[in-house]
C-alpha positions as CSV (number, residue, x, y, z in Angstrom):
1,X,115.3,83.7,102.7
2,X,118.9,84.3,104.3
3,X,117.9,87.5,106.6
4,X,120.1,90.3,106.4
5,X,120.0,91.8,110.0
6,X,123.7,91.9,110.5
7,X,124.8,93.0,107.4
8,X,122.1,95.8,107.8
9,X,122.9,96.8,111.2
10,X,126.7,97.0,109.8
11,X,126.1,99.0,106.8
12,X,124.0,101.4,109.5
13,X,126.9,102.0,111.5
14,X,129.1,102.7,108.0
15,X,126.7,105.0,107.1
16,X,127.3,107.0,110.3
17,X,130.8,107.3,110.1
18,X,131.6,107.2,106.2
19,X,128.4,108.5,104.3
20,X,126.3,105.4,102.0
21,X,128.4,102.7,101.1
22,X,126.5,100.3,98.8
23,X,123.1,99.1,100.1
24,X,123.6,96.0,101.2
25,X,121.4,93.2,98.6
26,X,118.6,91.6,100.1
27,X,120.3,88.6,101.0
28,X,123.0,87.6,103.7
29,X,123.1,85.0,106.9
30,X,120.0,83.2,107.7
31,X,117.1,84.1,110.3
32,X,114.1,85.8,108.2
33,X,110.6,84.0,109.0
34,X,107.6,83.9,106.8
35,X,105.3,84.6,109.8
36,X,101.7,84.4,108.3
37,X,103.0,81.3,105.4
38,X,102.0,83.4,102.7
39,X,105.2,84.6,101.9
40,X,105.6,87.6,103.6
41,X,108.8,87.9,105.6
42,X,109.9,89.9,108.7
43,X,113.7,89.6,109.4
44,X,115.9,88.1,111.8
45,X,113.1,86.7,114.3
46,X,113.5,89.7,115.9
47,X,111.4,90.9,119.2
48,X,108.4,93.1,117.7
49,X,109.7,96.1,116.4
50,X,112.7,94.7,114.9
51,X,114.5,94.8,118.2
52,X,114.6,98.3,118.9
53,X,114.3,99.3,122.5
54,X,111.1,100.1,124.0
55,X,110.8,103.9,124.6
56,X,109.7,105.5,128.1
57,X,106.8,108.6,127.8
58,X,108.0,112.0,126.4
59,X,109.6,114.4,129.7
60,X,108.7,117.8,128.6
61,X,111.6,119.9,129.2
62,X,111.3,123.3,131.0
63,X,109.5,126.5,130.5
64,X,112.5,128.1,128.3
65,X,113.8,131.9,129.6
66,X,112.8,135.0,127.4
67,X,116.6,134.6,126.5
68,X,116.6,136.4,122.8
69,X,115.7,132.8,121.0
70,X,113.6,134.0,118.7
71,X,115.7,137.2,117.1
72,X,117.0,133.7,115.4
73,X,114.2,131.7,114.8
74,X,110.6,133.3,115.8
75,X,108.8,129.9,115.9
76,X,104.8,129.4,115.3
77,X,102.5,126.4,115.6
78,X,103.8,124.5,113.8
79,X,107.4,123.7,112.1
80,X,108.9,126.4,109.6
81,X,112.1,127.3,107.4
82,X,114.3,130.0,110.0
83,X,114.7,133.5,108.5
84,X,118.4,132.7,108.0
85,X,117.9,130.4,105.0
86,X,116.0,133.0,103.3
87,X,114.1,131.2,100.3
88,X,116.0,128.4,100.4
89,X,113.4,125.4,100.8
90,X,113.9,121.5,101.4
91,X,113.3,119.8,97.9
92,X,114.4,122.9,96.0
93,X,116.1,122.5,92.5
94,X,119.9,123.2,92.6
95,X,119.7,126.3,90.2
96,X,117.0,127.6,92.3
97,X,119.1,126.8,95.2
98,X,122.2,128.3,93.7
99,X,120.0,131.5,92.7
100,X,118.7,132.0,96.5
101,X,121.4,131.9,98.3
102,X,124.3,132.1,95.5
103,X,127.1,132.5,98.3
104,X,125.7,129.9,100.7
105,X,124.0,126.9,98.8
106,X,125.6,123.6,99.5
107,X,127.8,125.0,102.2
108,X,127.7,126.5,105.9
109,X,127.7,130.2,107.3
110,X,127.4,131.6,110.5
111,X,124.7,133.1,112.3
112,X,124.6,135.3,115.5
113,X,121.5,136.6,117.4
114,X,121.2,139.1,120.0
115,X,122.6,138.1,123.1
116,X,124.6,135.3,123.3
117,X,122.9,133.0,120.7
118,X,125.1,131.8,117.7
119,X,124.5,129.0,115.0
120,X,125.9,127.6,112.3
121,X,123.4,127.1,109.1
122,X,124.1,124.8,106.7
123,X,122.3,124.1,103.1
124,X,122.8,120.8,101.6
125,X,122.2,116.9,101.1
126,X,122.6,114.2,103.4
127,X,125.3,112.7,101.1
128,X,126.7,115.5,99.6
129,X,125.5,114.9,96.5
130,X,124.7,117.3,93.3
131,X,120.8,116.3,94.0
132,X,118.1,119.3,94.7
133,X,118.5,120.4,98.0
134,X,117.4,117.8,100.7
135,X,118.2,119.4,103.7
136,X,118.5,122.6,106.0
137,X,120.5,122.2,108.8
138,X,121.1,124.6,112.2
139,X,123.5,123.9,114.9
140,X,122.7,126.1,118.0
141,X,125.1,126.8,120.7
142,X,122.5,127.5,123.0
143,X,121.4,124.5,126.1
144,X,117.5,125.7,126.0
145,X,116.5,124.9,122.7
146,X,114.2,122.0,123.0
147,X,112.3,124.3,125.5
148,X,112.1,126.6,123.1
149,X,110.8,124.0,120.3
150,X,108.8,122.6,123.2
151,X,107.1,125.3,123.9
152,X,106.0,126.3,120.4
153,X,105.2,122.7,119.0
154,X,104.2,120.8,121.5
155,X,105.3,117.0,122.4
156,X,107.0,115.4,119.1
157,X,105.6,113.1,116.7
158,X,108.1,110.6,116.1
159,X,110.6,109.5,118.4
160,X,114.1,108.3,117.4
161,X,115.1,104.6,119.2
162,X,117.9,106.7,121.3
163,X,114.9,108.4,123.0
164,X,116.9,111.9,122.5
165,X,116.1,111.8,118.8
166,X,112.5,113.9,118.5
167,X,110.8,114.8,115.4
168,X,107.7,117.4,114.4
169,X,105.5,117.2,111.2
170,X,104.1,120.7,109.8
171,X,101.1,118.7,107.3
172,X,100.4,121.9,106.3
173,X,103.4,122.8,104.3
174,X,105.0,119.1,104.3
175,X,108.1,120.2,106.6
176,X,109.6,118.0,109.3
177,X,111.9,119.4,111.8
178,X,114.2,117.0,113.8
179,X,116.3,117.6,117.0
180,X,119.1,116.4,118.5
181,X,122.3,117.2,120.4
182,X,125.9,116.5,119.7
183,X,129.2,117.4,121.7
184,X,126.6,119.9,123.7
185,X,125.1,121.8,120.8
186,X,121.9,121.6,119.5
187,X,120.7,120.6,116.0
188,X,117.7,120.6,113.9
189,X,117.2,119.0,111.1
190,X,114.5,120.5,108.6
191,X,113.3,117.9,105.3
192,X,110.4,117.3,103.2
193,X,107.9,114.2,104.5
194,X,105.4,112.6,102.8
195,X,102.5,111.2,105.0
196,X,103.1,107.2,103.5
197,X,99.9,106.6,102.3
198,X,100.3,109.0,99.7
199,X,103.9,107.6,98.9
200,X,102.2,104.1,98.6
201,X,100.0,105.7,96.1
202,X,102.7,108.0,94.3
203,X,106.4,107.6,93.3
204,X,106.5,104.2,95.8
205,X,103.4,102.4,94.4
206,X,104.7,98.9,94.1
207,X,103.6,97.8,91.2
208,X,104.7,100.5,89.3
209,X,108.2,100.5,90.9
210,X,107.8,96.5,90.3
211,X,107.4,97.3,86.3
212,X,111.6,98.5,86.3
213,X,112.6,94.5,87.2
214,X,114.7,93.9,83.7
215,X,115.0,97.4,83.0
216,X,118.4,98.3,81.8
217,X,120.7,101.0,84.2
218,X,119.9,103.8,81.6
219,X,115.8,103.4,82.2
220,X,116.3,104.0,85.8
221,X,117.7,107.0,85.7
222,X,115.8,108.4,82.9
223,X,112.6,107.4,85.0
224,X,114.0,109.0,87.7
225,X,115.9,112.8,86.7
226,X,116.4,114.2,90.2
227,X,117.4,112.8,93.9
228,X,119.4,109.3,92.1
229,X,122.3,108.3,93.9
230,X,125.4,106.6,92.4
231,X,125.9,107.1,88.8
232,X,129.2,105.1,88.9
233,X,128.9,103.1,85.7
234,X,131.0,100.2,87.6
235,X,128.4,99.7,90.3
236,X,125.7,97.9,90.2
237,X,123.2,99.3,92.2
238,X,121.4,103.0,91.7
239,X,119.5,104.8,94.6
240,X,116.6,107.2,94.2
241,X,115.7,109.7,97.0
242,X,112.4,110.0,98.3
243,X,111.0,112.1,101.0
244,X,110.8,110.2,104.3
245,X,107.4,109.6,105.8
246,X,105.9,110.2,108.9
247,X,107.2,107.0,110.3
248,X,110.7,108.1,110.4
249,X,112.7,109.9,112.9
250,X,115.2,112.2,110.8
251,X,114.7,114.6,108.3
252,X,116.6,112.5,105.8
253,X,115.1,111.3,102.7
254,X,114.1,107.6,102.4
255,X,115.8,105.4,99.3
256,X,114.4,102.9,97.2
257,X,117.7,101.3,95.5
258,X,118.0,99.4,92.6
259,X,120.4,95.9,92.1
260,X,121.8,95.2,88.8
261,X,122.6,92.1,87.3
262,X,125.7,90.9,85.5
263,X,123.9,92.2,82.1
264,X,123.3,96.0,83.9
265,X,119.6,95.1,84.2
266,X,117.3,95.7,87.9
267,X,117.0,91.8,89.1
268,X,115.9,93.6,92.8
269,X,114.4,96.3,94.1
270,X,114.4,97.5,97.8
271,X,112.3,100.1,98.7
272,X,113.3,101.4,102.2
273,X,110.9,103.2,104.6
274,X,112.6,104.8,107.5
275,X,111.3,103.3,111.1
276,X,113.0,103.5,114.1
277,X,110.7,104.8,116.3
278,X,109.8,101.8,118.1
279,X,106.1,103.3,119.5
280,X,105.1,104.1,115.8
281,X,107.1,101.0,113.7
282,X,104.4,98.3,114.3
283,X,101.6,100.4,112.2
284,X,104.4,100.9,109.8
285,X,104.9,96.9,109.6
286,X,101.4,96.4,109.1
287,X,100.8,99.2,106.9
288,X,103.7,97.6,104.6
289,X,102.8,94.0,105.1
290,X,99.2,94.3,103.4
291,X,100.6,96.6,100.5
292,X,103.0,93.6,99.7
293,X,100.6,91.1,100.3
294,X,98.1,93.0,97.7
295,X,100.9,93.6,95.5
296,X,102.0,89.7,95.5
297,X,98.6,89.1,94.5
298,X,98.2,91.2,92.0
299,X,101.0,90.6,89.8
300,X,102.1,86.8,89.0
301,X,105.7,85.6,89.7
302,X,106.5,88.9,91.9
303,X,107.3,88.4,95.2
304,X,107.3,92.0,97.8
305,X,109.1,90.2,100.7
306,X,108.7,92.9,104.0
307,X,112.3,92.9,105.9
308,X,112.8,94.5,109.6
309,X,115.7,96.6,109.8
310,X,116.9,98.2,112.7
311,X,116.6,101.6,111.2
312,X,114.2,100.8,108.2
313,X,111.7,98.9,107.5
314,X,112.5,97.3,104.0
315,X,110.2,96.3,100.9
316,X,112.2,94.0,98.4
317,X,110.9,93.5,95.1
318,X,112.0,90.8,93.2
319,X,110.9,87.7,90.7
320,X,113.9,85.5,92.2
321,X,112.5,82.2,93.9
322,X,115.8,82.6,95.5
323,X,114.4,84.9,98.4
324,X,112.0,82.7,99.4
């Protein structure tokens, strides 16, 4: 198996800068070890959770000031859509999108509160894309806003590897609200999660997913009619977006892409679960490691080889002996 930390933790840093470039395959410079002998792979003999730093405990932040915080967002237990976006929801169909918020779908407006308070909302994908609406976005000019998200939610759930990235779960509506700060301004992130044993049991069962190796280009995307990624007929590789899962520290959705062969067929299949928070990743790995264990025994000539990432923990599908 020729392990593909680097080229992962390159495409990573593309993907930061320049938006997705093509997944990289499931193959490049050597270093993956079959721990257990029974095929099953992690990458890059890397330190247990794929390398990632360990994190120190959660420092609650302040008691935040009566200030005028929540004329712009009046928070409750739990994670929720801010007035500002109206009935714009993450997941939303584009016409319903387009129909909510006609002026302001797939685009950014400002927003000021009483006081001093001002943000920028934005409505849109995390590519760009013409795909149903992935992700609602608020920039806030304002330094106490974690206190205030503190206060209402309580110590996050997931933790980003940076140790500044922190991430709530609302299982009662399937929202997940992420913070972070850049160039002094505060953002939150607000996307659809699915808790992963239901995504192990629905669109990311592995067998069923295993059923498109051979499939030609055109099955893919008619199997999949929203959230695909990449319909340039000269590449060879198709992504499909899925809701991340509790695992994963952004609001982002996760992708399970599809490689082409020469002949336009799927010859692999990677199905990538974001995991970079390096408290919560090992139950991920194990969670992963004994669905593509059963998986491997269940179907004949498949192999579902489990790859560490830095930022994802990666399933790869394939009947090749050749990533063995």
């Amino acid at each position: 198996m020729r392990g593909p930390a680097t080229a992962a933790l390159a495409a990573a840093l593309v993907l930061a800068a320049c938006g997705p470039p093509p997944p990289p395959r499931a193959g490049g410079g050597g270093g993956a070890i079959d721990a257990g002998g029974d095929g099953v792979v992690t990458g890059g003999g890397a330190p247990t959770g794929g390398g990632l730093p360990e994190l120190g405990p959660w420092i609650p932040p302040p008691a935040p000031a009566d200030d005028g915080f929540d004329a712009l967002w009046p928070l409750t237990a739990e994670p929720s859509v801010p007035p500002v976006f109206g009935k714009l929801r993450p997941g939303m169909p584009r016409g319903d999108a387009a129909r909510a918020r006609p002026k302001e779908w797939n685009g950014a407006w400002t927003v000021k509160a009483p006081g001093a308070i001002e943000a920028i909302a934005h409505a849109g994908q995390a590519d760009e894309s013409d795909n149903p609406l992935e992700l609602l976005t608020l920039t806030i000019d304002h330094a106490d806003t974690l206190s205030h998200l503190h206060a209402a939610w309580g110590a996050p759930d997931v933790r980003g590897a940076d140790g500044a990235t922190a991430c709530w779960l609302a299982p009662s509506s399937g929202l997940k609200a992420c913070f972070s700060t850049e160039f002094g301004k505060a953002t939150v992130e607000l996307g659809a999660y699915q808790p992963l044993a239901e995504a192990l049991a629905g669109a990311r069962t592995l067998g069923a997913l295993a059923a498109h190796l051979g499939a030609p280009r055109a099955d893919v995307v008619k199997a999949h009619p929203l959230f695909v990624e990449n319909l340039d007929p000269e590449a060879r590789w198709l992504a499909v977006h899925l809701p991340s899962t509790e695992y994963a520290a952004g609001a982002g959705p996760d992708r399970v892409v599809y490689f082409l062969d020469r002949g336009e067929r799927v010859d692999e299949i990677a199905v990538r679960f974001g995991g970079h928070d390096p408290t919560l990743r090992p139950a991920l790995v194990a969670t992963l490691t004994a669905a593509a264990r059963d998986t491997e025994a269940g179907a004949t000539g498949l192999h579902a080889t489990l790859l560490e990432e830095p930022l994802d923990v990666v399933i790869v599908l394939s009947r090749r002996d050749d990533l063995r």
